[in-house]
Every structure is written in C-alpha cells, then in structure tokens.
N, C-alpha and C positions, 0 to 999 in steps of 0.2 A: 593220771595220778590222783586219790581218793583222796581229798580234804576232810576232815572235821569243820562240823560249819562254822566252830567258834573263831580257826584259826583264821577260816574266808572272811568271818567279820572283822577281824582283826586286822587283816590286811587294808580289807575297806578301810575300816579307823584310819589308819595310817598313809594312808594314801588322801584322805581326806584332812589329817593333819598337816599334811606336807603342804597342799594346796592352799588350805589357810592359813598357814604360817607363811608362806611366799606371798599371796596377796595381804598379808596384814603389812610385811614385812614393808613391798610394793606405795602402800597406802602412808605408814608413816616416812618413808624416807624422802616420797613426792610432799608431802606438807611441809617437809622440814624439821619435823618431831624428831626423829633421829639425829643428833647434833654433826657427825661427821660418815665420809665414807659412804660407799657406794652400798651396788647386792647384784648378783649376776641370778637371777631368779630360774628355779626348777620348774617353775609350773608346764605340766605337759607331757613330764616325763616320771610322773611318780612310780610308775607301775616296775618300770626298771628296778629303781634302789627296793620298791616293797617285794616284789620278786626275788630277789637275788639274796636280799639280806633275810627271809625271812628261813632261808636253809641254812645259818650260822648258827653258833653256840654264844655265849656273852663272849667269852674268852677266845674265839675264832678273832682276826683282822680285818679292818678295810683300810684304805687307804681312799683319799677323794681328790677332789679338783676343784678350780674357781668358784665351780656351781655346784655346791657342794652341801647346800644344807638339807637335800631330800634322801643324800646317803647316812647323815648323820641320825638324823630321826628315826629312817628306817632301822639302823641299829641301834635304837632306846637313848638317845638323846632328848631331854627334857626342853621344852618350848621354855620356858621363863628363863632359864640359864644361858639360853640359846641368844633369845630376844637381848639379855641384857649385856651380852656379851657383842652384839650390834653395837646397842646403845655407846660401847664402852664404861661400860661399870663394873666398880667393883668386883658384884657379885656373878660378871659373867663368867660358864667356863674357864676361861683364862685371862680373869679380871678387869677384862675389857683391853686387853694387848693384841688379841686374836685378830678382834672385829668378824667381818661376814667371812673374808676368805681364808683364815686360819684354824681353826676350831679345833682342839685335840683336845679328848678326852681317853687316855688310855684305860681306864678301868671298864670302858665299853669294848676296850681293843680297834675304837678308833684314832691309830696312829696322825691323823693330821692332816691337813687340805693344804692345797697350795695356790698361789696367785701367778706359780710360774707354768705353763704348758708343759706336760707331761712328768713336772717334777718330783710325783710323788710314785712312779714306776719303777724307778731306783730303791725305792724306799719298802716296796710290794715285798721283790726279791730277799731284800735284805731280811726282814719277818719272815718270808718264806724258809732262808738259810737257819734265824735261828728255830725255828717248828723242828727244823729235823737233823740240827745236830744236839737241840734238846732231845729229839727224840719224840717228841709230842704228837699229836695227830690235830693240830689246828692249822686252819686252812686260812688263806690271806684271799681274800676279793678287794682287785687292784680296781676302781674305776677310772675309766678316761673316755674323752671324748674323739672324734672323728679324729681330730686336728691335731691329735697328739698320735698318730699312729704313722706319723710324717715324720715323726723327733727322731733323733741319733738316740735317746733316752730308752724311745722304746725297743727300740730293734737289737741295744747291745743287751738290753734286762730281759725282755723276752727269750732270747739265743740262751743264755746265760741259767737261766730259769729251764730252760729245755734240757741243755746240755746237765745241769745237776740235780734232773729229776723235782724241782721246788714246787709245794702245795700251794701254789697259787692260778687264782683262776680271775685270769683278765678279762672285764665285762666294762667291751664300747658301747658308749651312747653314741650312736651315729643321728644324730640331730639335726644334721645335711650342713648345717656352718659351720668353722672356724674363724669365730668373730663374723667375719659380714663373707668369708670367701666358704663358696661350694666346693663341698669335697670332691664333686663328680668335675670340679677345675684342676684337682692337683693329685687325681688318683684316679686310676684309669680300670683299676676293678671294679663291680660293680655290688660284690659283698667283700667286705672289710675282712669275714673269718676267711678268705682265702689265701690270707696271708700266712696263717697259722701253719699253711703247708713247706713255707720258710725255715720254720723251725721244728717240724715232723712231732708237731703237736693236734690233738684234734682243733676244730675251729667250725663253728656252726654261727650260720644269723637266725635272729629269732623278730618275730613283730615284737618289738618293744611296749608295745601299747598296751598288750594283752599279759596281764599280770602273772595269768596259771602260765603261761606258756614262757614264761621266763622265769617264771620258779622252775618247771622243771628241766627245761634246757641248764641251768645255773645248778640246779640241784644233782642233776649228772654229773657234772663238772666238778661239784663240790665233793661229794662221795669218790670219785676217782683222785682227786687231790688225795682226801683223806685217808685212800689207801696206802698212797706214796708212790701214785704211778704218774707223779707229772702234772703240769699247767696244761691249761684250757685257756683256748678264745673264744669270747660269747660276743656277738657284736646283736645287740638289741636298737635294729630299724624304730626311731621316733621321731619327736620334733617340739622346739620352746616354742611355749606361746608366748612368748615375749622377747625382747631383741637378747643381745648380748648382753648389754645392762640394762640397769633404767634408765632411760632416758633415750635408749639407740629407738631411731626413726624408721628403722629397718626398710629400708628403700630399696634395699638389697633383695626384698620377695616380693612375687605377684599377690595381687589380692586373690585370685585362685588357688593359690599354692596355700592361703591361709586361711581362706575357708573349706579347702578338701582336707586339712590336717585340723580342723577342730570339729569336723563332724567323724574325726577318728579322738576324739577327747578319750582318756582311756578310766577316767573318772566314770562318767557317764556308762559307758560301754561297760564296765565292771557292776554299776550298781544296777544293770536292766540285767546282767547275766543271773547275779544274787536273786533278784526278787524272782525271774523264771526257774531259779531251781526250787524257790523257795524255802531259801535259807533267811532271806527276810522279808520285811513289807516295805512298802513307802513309805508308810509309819513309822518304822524303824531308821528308816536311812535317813531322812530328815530329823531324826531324835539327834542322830550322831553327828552330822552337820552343825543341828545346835549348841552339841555339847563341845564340837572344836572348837566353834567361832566363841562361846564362854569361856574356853580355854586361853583362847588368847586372847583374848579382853584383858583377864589374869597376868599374862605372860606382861603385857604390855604396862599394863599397872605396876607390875614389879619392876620393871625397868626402868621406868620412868620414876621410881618410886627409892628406887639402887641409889647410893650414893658412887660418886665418880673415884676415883684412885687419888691419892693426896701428892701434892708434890715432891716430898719424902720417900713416894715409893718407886721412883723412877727407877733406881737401879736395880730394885726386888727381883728377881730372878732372870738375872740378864748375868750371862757367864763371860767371864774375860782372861 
C-alpha cells in the first residue's frame, strides 16, 4: 500500500511523540514531580496505535485500556492537556479527574480508557450500535490487550458485534503479559486472531512492531467495517519495554527475552525503513526528536504551571 511521504513522516512524528511523552511521563513520576498516581507506560508499542489509528476519520472511535496514552495521541490528543491531566490540574482533559488511566476526549471520538481489564469492549459495541442505527459509516477501533481476551467482556461483545453485523474492528496488543502472567500460561493458541473463527469473523495476526504492516492489515478491516459488513480481529504481536507499571521489577522476563525484543524497537526499525526509501535524512529524524522532546519540555511547563481544581469543585460534574 503506496504512502505519501508526508503522511510516513507523520507517522514517524507520532510514534516519536508517543515515546517521548511515555519517557517524560516515566522521568517525572520516578522524581516525584508528578504529585499523585501512577502510568502503565506504552513505550514499545507505538507502531500499533500509529498504524491503526492513522486509517480513522476525527469523527471515527476508539476506545483504550490502562495503557492507553499511545492510542490517545495517535488519534490527535494534545501532549500538554494530556501531561496536565496526569498532574491533576485544572487545565487537564478532564480537569485532572481522569489522571493517566481515564482520558476521554470525545470530540476526537476518543470514547475513554479504563483501569478495569477489558472494560472498555462493551463500550466498542455499544458506538459500534449507534454508527449504524444512525446510519453513519464510522467505524469504532476497540483496543485491548492479550489479557483481556480471557474476559466474559470480550467474548459476550465480540459474539454480539458479530451476530449484529457492528463496525468495529478489535486490535490486540499481544505484548506477551497480563500484568506479570504469560499469555502462552493461560492460552493455548498460538495467534490470538484464531479466535476470530469463534465468531465467523475475519481475524489475522500482524508484527506489531512494523507500522505499514498494521496500517494495512487495520486498514482492511477498517474499509470492510465501513462498508457495514461486520468486525475484524487484528491481533498486532509486540512487547513493553517497560514492566506493567512504574515501578514493576519485572522478574517475570529473562534478560534474553529483553534484549531480542529491543533489537525489534519499532522506532528504530521505522526510522532506518524512512531514510532507505528516502523519504528522509538523519537530519531530518533527529530535527523531529528535537522538536518532541521541546514539545514536552512545553507540555511539562504547562502542567506544572496548571493550577489544581479548588475545593468547591469537587462535585462539578459528578452525576447522582
């Protein structure tokens, strides 16, 4: 599938925003700077959300999970709203109520993250139902991870989504853990889309690592959504380079296991593909590295910079 090189650079961008936003994110929460609350960090898996999301419309959906801030950005989530929305401030997306694992911004058609495994699959559906008895042609990308394809969540929403033809296209991060347990512990398939045949949906695995190669596996899936002929499972083979949270010891991996997964970095592996097609230079890739890491310099200032929610506003938009 033929790219424009703008949109390759693009992707790069954002795959590179993703990674410095999770290592800024990484960097103040281990100092302390960050007043409360954890971050369950994407780095490792950017190429998935910049893949997947970069075949959406603004007005298209996703839906995310715990580790959720490399889907957000991939669909035009702003790093300073983001950061301060950490912080708990004010001025974050959701005035600092969200923090890391809540983040809904619907005017991107990001319906919301959740802290609960597999909780926002229910949620896919649901947006999938109203697409099409509005009648619309917008297509819902559910993400989840390995561990959530174990839930009662997924398996009644996926059926459910089959049986009533729904535009959505479920894309696993198989990342190999669920918190510290191997999926190849509690799942005896050896590709996660073979479950797809469960529900007499297509279902393909893709190298997650490799960005074009999950735009357009994602992008099939998207276009056949959009026709109204039904969900898709994209299960995109990766892995975090970092535990489950901050702070996890991950005792749980061999040191081979994590030095053969970072010499598949899909950072790296993307910006040696760009400069051999010659879509950029080294010069160029390194401009844009500079320009994220000034970017969140920015993000960071504003956060810190945010004033916090007053005591008065405790019950501001809290329904009863």
């Amino acid at each position: 599938m033929a790219l424009e090189d703008k949109k390759l650079i693009e992707m790069y961008r954002l795959m590179m925003r993703i990674r410095t936003f999770e290592e800024r994110v990484l960097k103040e929460i281990s100092s302390g700077v960050v007043p409360r609350g954890g971050a369950h960090l994407y780095s490792g898996e950017e190429a998935v959300a910049v893949g997947a999301c970069a075949n959406l419309r603004t007005d298209d959906y996703i839906t995310s999970t715990h580790r959720g801030h490399g889907h957000l950005i991939a669909k035009g989530a702003r790093t300073d709203l983001m950061m301060a929305e950490l912080f708990g401030k004010e001025t974050g997306y959701n005035k600092g109520r969200g923090g890391s694992m809540h983040i809904t911004v619907p005017e991107l058609g990001i319906l919301g993250a959740s802290g609960i495994v597999a909780g926002m699959i229910p949620v896919a559906a649901g947006a999938g139902l109203s697409a099409k008895m509005r009648e619309s042609d917008q297509v819902t990308i559910c993400f989840l991870g390995d561990g959530a394809t174990n839930s009662g969540r997924f398996h009644e929403s996926v059926n459910l989504a089959s049986c009533w033809d729904l535009p959505v296209v479920y894309v696993i991060e198989n990342n190999l853990y669920a918190e510290s347990t191997r999926i190849t512990d509690v799942c005896r398939v050896a590709d996660l889309s073979e479950r797809a045949g469960s529900y007499g949906i297509p279902g393909e695995s893709v190298d997650g690592n490799d960005v074009l190669a999950v735009y357009e596996k994602v992008g099939e899936a998207v276009a056949r959504a959009r026709k109204g002929a039904g969900p898709s499972l994209i299960e995109c083979k990766t892995y975090r380079r970092h535990g489950h949270f901050i702070g996890d010891p991950q005792t749980y991996k061999s040191k081979g296991e994590i030095e053969e997964w970072s010499g598949k970095d899909p950072i790296p592996a993307f910006r040696k593909k760009l400069v051999g097609m010659g879509v950029v230079t080294e010069k160029d890739a390194e401009a844009i590295e500079k320009e994220m890491a000034s970017e969140l310099d920015r993000a960071v200032k504003f956060a810190v910079e945010s004033p916090f929610p007053g005591p008065e506003d405790l019950v501001k938009d809290v329904y009863a």
